[in-house]
C-alpha positions in Angstrom: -52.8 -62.0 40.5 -52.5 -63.7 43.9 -54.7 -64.3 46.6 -54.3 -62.6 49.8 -55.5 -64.9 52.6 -53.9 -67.5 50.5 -50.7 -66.0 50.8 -51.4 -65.1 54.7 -52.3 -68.4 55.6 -49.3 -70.0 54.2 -46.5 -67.1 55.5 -48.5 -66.3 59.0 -47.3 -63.0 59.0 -47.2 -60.5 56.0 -44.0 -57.6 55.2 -46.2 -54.5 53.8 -44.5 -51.7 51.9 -43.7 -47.8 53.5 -44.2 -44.4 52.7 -45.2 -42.7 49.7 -45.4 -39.0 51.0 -42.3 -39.1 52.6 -40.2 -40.9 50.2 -41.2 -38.7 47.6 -40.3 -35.4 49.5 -36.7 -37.2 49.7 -37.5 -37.4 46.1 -37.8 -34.0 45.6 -41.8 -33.2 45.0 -42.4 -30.2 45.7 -44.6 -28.8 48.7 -48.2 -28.0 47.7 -48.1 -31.0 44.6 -50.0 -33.7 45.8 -48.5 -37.3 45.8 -50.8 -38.5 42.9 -49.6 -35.6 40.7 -47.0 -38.1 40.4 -48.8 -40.7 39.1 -48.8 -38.6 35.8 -46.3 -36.3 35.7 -43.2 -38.6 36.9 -44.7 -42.1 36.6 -40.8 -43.7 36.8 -40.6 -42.4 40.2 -43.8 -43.7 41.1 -42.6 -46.9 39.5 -38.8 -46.9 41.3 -39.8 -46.5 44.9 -42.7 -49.7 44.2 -39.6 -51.2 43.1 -37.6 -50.5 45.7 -40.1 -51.8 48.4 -40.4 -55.1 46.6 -36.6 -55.3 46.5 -36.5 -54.8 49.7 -38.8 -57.5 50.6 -42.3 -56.1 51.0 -44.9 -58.7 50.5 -47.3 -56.2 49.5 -47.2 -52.7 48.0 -49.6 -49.8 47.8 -50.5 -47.8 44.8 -50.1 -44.0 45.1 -54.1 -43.2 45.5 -54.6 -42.3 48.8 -56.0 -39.0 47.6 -57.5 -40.1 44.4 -61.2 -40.1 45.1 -63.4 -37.7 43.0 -64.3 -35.7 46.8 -60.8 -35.3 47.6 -59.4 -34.1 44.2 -62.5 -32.1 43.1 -61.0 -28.5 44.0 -57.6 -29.3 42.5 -56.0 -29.6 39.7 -56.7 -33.3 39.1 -60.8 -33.0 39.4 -62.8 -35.2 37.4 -59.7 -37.6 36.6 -60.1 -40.5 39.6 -61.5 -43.2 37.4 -58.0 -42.4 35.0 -55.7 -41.8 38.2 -56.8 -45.0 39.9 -56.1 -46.9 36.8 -53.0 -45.6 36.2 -52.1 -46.1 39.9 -52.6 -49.7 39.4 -50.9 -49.8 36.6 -47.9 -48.6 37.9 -47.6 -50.7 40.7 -48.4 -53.5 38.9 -46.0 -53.0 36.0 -43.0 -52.6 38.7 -43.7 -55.9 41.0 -45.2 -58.3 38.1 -47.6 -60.4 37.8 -46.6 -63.1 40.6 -45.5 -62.9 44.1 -46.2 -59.3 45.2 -49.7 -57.9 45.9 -50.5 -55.0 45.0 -53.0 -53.1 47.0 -54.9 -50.2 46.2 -54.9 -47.6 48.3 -57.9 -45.5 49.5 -58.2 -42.3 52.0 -60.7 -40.0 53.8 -62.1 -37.7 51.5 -60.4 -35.0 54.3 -63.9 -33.5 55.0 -66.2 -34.3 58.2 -69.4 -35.9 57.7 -72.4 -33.6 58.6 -73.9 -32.3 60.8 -70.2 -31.3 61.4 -69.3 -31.4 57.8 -70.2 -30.8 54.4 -70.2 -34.8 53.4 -73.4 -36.4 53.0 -73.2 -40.0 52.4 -74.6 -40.4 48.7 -71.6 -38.1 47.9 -69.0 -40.3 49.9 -70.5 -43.6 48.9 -70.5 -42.5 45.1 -66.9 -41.5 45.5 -66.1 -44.2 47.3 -67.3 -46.7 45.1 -65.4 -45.2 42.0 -62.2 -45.2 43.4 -62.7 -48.8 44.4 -64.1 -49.9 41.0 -61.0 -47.9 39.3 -58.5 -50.0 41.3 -60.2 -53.2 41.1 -60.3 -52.8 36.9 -56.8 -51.7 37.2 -56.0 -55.6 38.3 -55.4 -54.7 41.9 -55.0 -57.8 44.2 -56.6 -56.0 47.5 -58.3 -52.8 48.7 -56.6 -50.9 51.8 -58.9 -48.4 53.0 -56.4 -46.1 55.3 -55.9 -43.3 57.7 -59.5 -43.5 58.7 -60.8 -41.7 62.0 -64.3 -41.5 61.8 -66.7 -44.4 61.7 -69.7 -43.3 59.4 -67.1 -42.5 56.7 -64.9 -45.6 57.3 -68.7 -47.7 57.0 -70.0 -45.8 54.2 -66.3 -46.2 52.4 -66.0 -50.2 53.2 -70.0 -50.6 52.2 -69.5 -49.1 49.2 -66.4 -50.8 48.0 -67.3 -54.4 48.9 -70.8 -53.3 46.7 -68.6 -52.3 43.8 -66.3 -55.2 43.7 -65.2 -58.2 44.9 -61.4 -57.5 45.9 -60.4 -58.4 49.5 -60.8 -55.3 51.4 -58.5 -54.0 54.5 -59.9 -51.1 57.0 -57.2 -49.0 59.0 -57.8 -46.4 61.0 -54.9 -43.6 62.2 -54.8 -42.9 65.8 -53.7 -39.7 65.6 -54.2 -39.0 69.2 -52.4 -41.3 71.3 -54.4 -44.5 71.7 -57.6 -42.6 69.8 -58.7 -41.5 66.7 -59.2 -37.9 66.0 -62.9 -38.4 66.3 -62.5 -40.2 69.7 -62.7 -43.6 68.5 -60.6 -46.4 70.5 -59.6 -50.1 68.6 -62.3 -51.1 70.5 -64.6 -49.0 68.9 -63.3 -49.7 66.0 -64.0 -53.2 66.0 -67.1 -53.1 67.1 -68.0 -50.5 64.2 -66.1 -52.7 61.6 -65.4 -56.1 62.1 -68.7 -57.5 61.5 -68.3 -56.4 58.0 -65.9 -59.2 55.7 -62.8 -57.7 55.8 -59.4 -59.4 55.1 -57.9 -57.6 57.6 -58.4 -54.7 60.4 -56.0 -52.3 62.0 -53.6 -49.3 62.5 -52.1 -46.8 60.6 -49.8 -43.3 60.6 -50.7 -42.4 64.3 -47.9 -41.2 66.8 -45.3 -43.3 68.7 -44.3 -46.8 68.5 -45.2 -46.5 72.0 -49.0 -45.7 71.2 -48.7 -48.2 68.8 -47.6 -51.3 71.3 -50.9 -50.0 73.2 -53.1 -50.0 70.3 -51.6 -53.5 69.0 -53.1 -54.8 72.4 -56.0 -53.6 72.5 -57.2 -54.7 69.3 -55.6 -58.1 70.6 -57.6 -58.0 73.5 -60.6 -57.3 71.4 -62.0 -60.6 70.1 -61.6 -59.1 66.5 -62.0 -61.8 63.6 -60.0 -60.4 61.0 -56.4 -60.6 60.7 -54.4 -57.5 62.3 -52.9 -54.6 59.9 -50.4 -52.6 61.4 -48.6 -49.6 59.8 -46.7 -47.1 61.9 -44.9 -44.0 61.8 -41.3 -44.1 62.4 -41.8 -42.3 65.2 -43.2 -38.7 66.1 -41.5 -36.1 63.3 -39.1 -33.4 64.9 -38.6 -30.6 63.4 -34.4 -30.1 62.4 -34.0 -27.0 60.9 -35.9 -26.9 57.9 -36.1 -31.1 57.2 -38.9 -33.1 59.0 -37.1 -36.2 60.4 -38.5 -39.2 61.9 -36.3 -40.4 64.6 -36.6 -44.1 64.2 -34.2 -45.7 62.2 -34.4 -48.8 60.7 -33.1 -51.4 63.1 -34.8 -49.7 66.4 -38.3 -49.8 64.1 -38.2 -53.0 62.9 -37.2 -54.5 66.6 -40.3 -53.0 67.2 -42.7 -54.3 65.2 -41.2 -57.7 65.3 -42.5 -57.3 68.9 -46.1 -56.3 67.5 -45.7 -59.4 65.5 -45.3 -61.7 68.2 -48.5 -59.7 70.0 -50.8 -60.7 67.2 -49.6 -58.4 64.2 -50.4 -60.3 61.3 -49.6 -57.7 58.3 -46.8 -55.4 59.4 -44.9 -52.3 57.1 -44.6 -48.8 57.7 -46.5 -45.2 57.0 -44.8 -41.3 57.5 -40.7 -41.8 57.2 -40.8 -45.1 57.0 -38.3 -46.5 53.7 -37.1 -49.4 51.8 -34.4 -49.9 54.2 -36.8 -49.6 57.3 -38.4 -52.6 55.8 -35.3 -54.5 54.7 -34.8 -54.3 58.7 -38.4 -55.1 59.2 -38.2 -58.6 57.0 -34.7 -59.5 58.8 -36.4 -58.8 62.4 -39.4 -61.2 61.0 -36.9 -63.9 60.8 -37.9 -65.6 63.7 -41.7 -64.7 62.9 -42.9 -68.0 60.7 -44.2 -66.1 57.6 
């Protein structure tokens, strides 16, 4: 395994992977199966598109767990199997990059309830959950942990508490402005850091969201911020449009990557893609980096 500030220090700026959801639609999963249904029933595609990030020159890829917490799956058909789908998540991300060269990052999202009084979550529940799915990934050999698409801050604290009690794995914190320049639950980057950055995170940032051009604003106010950690940022390729029956991002490779090359000269120190994004968004991506020392 590698080290991840190691790795940032030396390169400056860091190529991330893209979408899972999205790839895998291309891929043919069908609606209603969650991504992580994968991780068991068609491992080798789970495997490939890992692949294909790494081929295509991601520094860092993102095992297919974002949903894999014991809250999240506990009315489906996966409950009581996150300690065994984090594992195998792991293991599949790790098998198709190696042991050397490319991180691999375990991936962690909102449980997708509210936190009371608004909500059923408590924060024994979340922290337990939490903690599971963190100390699943870390056992599985992952080299970092991405908590992402978060929009509220008591579940983004009690998630980051409970995984750097669990293990010892670098830990990343992204939140999804979903609503321009704020969270669903109001929150703005400066909130965000404010909340979060006192914590020892390897990194701090964006994901998902809406335009590129929300995105540019975001990316400068969490410049402007004072933050310590190292900037994460992981758009959308732009706002979807619907096209008959298809969801299509409208940003294609070479506009997208022009534009984060931009976010990387604003401060951007970990750059890849979320929704629509693909391996050939970030072969753009690493080419547009050129000029970026990483």
């Amino acid at each position: 395994m590698s080290n991840f500030s190691e790795m940032l220090l030396a390169r400056g700026v860091l190529l991330a992977d893209g979408a899972t959801g999205t790839n895998y639609q291309d891929r043919g999963i069908e609606p209603g199966v969650a991504p992580e249904e994968w991780v068991l029933d068609r491992p080798e595609e789970v495997i490939d598109l890992h692949r294909r990030f790494a081929d295509a020159g991601s520094d860092i890829v993102l095992t297919c767990t974002f949903g894999a917490s014991a809250v999240r799956l506990q009315d489906g058909p996966l409950a009581g199997r996150a300690r065994e789908l984090n594992l195998r998540g792991a293991e599949l991300a790790r098998r198709a990059v190696g042991e050397d060269g490319v991180l691999v990052a375990g991936s962690i999202g909102p449980t997708g309830q509210l936190v009371a009084p608004l909500g059923p979550l408590g924060r024994d529940e979340c922290s337990s959950a939490f903690a599971e799915q963190a100390r699943a990934l870390a056992d599985g050999g992952v080299d970092l942990l991405v908590l992402e698409t978060f929009f509220a801050l008591d579940e983004a604290l009690w998630a980051a508490e409970a995984a750097l009690s669990a293990t010892d794995v670098p830990l990343v914190v992204s939140f999804s402005f979903d609503q321009g320049t704020r969270t669903m639950m109001g929150l703005s980057p400066a909130d965000v850091v404010a909340g979060m950055d006192s914590l020892p995170l390897a990194a701090l940032g964006a994901n998902c969201g809406r335009s590129l051009d929300d995105t540019a604003e975001i990316v400068g106010a969490f410049a402007q911020s004072g933050m310590k950690a190292p900037l994460w940022i992981k758009p959308n390729a732009g706002v979807p449009q619907i096209v008959g029956d298809a969801v299509v991002y409208p940003e294609g490779p070479e506009p997208f990557a022009a534009r984060l090359a931009e976010f990387a000269h604003a401060g951007a120190r970990i750059l890849g893609g979320c929704c629509g994004s693909t391996p050939e968004h970030l072969a753009a991506l690493g080419q547009a980096l050129s000029g970026v020392p990483r």
